[in-house]
C-alpha positions as YAML, in Angstrom:
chain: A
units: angstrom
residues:
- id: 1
  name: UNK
  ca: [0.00, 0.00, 0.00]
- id: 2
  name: UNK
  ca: [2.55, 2.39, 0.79]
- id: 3
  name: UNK
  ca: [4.55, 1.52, -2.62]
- id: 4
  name: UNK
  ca: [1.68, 2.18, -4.39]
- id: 5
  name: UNK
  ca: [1.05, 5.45, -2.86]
- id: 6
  name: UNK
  ca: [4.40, 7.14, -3.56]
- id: 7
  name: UNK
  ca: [4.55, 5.39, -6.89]
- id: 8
  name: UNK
  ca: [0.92, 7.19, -7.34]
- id: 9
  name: UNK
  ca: [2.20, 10.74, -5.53]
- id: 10
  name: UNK
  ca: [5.27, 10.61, -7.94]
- id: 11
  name: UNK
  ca: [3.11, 9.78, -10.95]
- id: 12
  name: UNK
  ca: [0.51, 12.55, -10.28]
- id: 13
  name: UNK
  ca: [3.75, 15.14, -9.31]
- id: 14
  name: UNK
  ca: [5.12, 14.45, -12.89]
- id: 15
  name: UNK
  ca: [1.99, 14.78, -14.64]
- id: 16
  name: UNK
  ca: [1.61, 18.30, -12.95]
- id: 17
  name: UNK
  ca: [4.86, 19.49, -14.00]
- id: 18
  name: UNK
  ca: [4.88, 18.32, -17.59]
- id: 19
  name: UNK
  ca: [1.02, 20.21, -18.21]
- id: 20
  name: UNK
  ca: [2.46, 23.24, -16.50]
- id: 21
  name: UNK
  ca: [5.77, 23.11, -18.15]
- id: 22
  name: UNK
  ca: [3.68, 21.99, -21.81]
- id: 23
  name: UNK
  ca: [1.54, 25.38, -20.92]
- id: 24
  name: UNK
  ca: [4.06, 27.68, -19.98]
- id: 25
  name: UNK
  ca: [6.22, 27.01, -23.50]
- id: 26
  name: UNK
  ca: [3.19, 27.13, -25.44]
- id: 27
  name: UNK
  ca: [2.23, 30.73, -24.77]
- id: 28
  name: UNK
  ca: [6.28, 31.34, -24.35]
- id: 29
  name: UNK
  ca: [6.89, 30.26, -28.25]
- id: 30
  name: UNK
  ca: [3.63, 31.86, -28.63]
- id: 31
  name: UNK
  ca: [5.36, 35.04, -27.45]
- id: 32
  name: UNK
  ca: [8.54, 34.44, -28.80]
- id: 33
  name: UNK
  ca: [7.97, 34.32, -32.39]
- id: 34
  name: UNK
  ca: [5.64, 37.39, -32.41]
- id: 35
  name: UNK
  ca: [8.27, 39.15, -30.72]
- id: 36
  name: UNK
  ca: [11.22, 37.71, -33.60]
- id: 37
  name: UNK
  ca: [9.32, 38.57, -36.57]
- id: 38
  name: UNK
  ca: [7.24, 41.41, -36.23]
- id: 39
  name: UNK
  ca: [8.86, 44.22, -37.99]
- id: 40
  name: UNK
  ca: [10.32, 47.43, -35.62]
- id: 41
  name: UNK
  ca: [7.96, 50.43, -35.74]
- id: 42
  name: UNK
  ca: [9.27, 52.95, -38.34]
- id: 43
  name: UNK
  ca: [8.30, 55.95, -39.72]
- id: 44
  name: UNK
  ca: [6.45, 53.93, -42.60]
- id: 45
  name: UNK
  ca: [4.45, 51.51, -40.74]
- id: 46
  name: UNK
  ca: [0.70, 52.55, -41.05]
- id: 47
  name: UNK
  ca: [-2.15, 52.09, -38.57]
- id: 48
  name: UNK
  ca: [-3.21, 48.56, -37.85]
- id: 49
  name: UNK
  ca: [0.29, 46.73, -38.76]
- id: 50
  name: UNK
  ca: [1.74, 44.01, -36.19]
- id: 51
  name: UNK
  ca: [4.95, 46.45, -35.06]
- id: 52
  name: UNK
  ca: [7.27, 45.55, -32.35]
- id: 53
  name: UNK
  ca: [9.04, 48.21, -29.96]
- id: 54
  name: UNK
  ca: [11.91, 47.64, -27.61]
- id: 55
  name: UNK
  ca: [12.52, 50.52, -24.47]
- id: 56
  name: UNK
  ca: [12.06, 51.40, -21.17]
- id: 57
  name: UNK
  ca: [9.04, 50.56, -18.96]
- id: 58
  name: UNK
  ca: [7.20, 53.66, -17.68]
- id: 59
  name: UNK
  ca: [4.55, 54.01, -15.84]
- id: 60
  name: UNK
  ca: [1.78, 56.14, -17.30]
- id: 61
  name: UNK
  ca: [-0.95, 56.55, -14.31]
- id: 62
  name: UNK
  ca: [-1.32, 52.97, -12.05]
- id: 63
  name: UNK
  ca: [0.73, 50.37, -11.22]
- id: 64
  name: UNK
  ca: [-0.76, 47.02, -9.78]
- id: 65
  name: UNK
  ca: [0.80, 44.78, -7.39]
- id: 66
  name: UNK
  ca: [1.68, 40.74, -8.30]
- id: 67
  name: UNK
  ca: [-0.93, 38.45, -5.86]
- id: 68
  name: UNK
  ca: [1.92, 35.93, -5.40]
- id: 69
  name: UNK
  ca: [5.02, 37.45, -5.26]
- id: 70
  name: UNK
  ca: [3.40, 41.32, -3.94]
- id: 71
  name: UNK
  ca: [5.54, 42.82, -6.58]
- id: 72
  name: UNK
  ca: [4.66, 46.42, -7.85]
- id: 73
  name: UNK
  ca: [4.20, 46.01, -11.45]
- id: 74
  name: UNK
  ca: [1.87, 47.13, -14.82]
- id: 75
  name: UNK
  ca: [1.10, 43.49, -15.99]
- id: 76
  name: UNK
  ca: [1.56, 40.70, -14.28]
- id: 77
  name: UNK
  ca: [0.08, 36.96, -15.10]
- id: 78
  name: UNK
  ca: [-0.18, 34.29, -11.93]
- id: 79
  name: UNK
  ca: [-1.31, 31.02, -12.77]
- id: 80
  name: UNK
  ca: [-1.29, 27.76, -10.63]
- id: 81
  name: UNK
  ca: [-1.57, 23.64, -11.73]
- id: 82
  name: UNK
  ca: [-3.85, 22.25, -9.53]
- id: 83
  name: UNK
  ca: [-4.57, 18.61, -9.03]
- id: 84
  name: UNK
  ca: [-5.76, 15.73, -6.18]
- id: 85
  name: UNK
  ca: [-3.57, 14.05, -4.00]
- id: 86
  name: UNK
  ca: [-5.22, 10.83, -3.46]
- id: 87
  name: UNK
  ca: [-3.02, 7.20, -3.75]
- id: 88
  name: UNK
  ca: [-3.26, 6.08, -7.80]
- id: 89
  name: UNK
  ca: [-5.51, 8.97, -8.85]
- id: 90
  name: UNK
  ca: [-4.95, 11.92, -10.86]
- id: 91
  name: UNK
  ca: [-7.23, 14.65, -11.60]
- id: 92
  name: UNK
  ca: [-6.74, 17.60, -13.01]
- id: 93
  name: UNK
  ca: [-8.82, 20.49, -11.82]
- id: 94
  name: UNK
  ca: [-9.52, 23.90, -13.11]
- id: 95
  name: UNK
  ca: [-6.61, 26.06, -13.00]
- id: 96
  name: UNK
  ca: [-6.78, 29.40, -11.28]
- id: 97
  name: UNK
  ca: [-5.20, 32.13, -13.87]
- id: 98
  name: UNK
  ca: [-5.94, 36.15, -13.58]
- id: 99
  name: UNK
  ca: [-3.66, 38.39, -16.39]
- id: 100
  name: UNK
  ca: [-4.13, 42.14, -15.43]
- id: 101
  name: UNK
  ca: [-2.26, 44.57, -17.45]
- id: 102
  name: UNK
  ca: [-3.06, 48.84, -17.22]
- id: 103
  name: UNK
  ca: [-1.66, 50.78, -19.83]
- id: 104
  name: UNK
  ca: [1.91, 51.91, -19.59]
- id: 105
  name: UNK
  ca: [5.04, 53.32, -21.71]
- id: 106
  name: UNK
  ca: [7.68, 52.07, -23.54]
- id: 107
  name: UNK
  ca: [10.45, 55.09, -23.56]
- id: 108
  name: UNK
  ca: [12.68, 54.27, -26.67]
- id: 109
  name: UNK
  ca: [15.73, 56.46, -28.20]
- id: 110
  name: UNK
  ca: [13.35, 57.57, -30.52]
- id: 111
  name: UNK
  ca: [9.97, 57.10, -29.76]
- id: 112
  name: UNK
  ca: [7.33, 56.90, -26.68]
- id: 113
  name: UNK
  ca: [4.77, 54.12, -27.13]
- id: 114
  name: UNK
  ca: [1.53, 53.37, -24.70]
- id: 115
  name: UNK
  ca: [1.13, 49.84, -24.38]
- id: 116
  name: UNK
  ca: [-2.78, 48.86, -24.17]
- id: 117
  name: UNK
  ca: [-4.57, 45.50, -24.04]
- id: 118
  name: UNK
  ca: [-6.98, 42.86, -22.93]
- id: 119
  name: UNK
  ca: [-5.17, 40.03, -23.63]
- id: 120
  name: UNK
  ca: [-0.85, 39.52, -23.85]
- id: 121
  name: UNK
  ca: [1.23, 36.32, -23.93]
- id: 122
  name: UNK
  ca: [4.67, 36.66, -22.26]
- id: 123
  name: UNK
  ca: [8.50, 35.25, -22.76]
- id: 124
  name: UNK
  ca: [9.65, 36.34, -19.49]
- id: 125
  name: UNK
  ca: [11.57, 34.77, -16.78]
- id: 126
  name: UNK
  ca: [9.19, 33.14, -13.76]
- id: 127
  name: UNK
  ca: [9.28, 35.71, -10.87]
- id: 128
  name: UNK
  ca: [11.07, 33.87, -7.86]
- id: 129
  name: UNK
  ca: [8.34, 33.19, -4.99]
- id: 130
  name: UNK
  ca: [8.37, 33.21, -1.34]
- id: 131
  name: UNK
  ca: [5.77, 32.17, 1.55]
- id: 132
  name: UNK
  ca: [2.84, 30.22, 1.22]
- id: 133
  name: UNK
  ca: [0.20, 33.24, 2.74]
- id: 134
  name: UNK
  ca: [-0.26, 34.59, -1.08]
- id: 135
  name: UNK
  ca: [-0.38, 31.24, -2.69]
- id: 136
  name: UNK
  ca: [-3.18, 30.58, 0.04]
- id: 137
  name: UNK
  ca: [-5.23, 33.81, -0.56]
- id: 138
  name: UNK
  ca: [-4.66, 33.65, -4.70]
- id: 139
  name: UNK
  ca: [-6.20, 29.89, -4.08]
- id: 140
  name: UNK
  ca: [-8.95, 31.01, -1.86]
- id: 141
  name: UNK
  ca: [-9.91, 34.11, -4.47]
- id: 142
  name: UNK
  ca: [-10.55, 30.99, -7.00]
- id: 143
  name: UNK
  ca: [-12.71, 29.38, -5.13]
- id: 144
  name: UNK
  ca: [-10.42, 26.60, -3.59]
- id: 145
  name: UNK
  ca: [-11.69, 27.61, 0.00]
- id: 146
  name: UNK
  ca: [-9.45, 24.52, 1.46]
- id: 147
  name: UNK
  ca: [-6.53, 22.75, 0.01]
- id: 148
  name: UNK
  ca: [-7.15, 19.04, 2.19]
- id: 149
  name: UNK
  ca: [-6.62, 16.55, -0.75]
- id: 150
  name: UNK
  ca: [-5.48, 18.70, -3.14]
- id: 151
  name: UNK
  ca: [-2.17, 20.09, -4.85]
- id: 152
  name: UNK
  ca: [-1.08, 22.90, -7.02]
- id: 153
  name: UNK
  ca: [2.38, 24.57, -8.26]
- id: 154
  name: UNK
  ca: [2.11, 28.07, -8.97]
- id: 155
  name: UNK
  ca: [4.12, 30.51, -11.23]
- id: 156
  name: UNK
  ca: [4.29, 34.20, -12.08]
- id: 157
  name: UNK
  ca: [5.27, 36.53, -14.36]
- id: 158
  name: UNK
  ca: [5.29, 40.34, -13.80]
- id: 159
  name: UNK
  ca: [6.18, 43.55, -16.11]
- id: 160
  name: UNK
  ca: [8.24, 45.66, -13.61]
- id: 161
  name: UNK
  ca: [8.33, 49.81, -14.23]
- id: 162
  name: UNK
  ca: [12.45, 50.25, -15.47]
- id: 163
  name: UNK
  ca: [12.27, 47.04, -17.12]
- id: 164
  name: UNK
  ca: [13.82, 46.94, -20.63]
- id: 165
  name: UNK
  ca: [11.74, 44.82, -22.60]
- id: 166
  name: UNK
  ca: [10.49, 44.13, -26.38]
- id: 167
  name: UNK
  ca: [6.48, 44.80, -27.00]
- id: 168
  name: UNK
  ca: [4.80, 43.77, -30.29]
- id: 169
  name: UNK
  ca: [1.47, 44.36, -31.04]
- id: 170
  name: UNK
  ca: [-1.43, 46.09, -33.24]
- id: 171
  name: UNK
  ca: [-0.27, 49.54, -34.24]
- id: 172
  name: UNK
  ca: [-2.36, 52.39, -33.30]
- id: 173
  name: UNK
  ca: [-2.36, 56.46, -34.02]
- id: 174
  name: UNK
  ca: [-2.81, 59.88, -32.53]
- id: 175
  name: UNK
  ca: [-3.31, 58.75, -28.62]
- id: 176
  name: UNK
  ca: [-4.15, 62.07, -26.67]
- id: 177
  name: UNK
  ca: [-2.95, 61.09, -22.97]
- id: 178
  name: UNK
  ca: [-0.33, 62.95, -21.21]
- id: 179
  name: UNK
  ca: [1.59, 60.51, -18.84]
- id: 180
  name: UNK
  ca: [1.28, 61.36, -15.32]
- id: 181
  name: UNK
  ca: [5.04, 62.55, -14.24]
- id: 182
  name: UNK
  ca: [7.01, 60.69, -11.17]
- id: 183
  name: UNK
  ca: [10.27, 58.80, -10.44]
- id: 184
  name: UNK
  ca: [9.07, 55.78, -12.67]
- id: 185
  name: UNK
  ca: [7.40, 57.98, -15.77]
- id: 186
  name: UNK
  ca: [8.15, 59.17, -18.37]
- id: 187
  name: UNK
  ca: [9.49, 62.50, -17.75]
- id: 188
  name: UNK
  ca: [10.11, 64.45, -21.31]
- id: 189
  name: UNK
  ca: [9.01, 65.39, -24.24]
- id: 190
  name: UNK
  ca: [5.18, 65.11, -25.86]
- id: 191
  name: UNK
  ca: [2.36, 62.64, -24.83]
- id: 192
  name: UNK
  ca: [2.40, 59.57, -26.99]
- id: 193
  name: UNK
  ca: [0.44, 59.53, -29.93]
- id: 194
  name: UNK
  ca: [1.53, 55.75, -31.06]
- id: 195
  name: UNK
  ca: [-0.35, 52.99, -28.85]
- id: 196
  name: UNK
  ca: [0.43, 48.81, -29.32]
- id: 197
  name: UNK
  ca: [-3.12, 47.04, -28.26]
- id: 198
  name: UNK
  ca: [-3.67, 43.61, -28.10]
- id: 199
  name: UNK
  ca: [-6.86, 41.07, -27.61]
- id: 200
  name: UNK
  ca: [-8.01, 37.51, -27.92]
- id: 201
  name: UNK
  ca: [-7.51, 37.43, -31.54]
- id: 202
  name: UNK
  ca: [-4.17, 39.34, -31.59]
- id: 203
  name: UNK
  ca: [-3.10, 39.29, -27.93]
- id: 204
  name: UNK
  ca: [0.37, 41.77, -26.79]
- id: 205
  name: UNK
  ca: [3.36, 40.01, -26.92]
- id: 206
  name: UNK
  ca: [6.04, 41.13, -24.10]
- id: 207
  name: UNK
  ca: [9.73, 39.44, -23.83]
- id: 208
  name: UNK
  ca: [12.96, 41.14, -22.15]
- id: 209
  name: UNK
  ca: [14.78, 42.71, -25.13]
- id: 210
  name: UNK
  ca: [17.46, 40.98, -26.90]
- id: 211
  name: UNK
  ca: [21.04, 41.97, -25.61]
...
């Protein structure tokens, strides 16, 4: 019985980490060739193309803050694999997810770009995580009131203001907001009148910038 039951834990452990690892390259490649052939914005590109733009991270009015790793950020997506722990079973239940992203800047040499979208897929390092009190409350907020029988990995991904970082998306014209002016803003020159959007057909793509 209790061969069976580690054979069964380590069976179900493996599972989890292949899906997660399986979901988290998907949307990386996902992000990944976007962001390596999408054409830089230029002076010719016209309103609607699929431009990329590498700068800065500015904030432009809010900021939000990471549920698992409390990490002041403008986008920021937490996911976690959840499954049963019971001796030979495995059973995959519905994963808790929440993406949040409010518009922000990209400050380039030559341009100033606000970044705007419903949906983005992301090729960015996993944002190290401590503590198990956030894991616990991001659980709780989707619905898993009590974790007795069950298991989950989590993982996190956040868009930090002064991050460098490579943005393609859906070009837009003539955006009339003026940036709100701090420490983490952007701090000369005109508001933007370029904005990248994204959504579920043609979500953002965000990667750090090639070095």
């Amino acid at each position: 019985m209790a061969v069976s039951y580690v054979l069964g834990a380590l069976v179900s452990a493996a599972r989890t980490a292949v899906m997660a690892l399986g979901g988290r390259l998907t949307e990386r490649w996902r992000a990944r060739y976007q962001l390596s052939t999408r054409p830089l914005l230029s002076t010719d590109s016209a309103e609607g193309d699929h431009v990329r733009v590498t700068g800065v991270v500015r904030v432009l009015d809010d900021t939000l803050i990471a549920p698992l790793s409390g990490r002041t950020c403008v986008a920021y997506r937490a996911r976690a694999t959840v499954h049963t722990v019971r001796p030979g079973t495995y059973v995959l239940l519905p994963k808790p997810d929440s993406f949040v992203l409010v518009p922000f800047l990209i400050e380039g040499t030559d341009h100033v770009v606000l970044i705007d979208g419903d949906r983005a897929v992301f090729d960015l390092p996993l944002t190290k995580l401590t503590g198990s009190e956030r894991q616990q409350r991001f659980m709780t907020l989707h619905g898993y009131t009590s974790q007795l029988g069950v298991g989950a990995s989590f993982r996190e991904v956040v868009v930090e203001p002064g991050m460098v970082v490579t943005v393609a998306g859906v070009l837009m014209r003539d955006v009339a907001l003026a940036p709100t002016v701090d420490e983490s803003t952007f701090r000369a020159g005109p508001p933007p009148t370029l904005r990248l959007s994204g959504n579920r057909e043609h979500p953002l793509a965000i990667g750090l910038a090639p070095r």
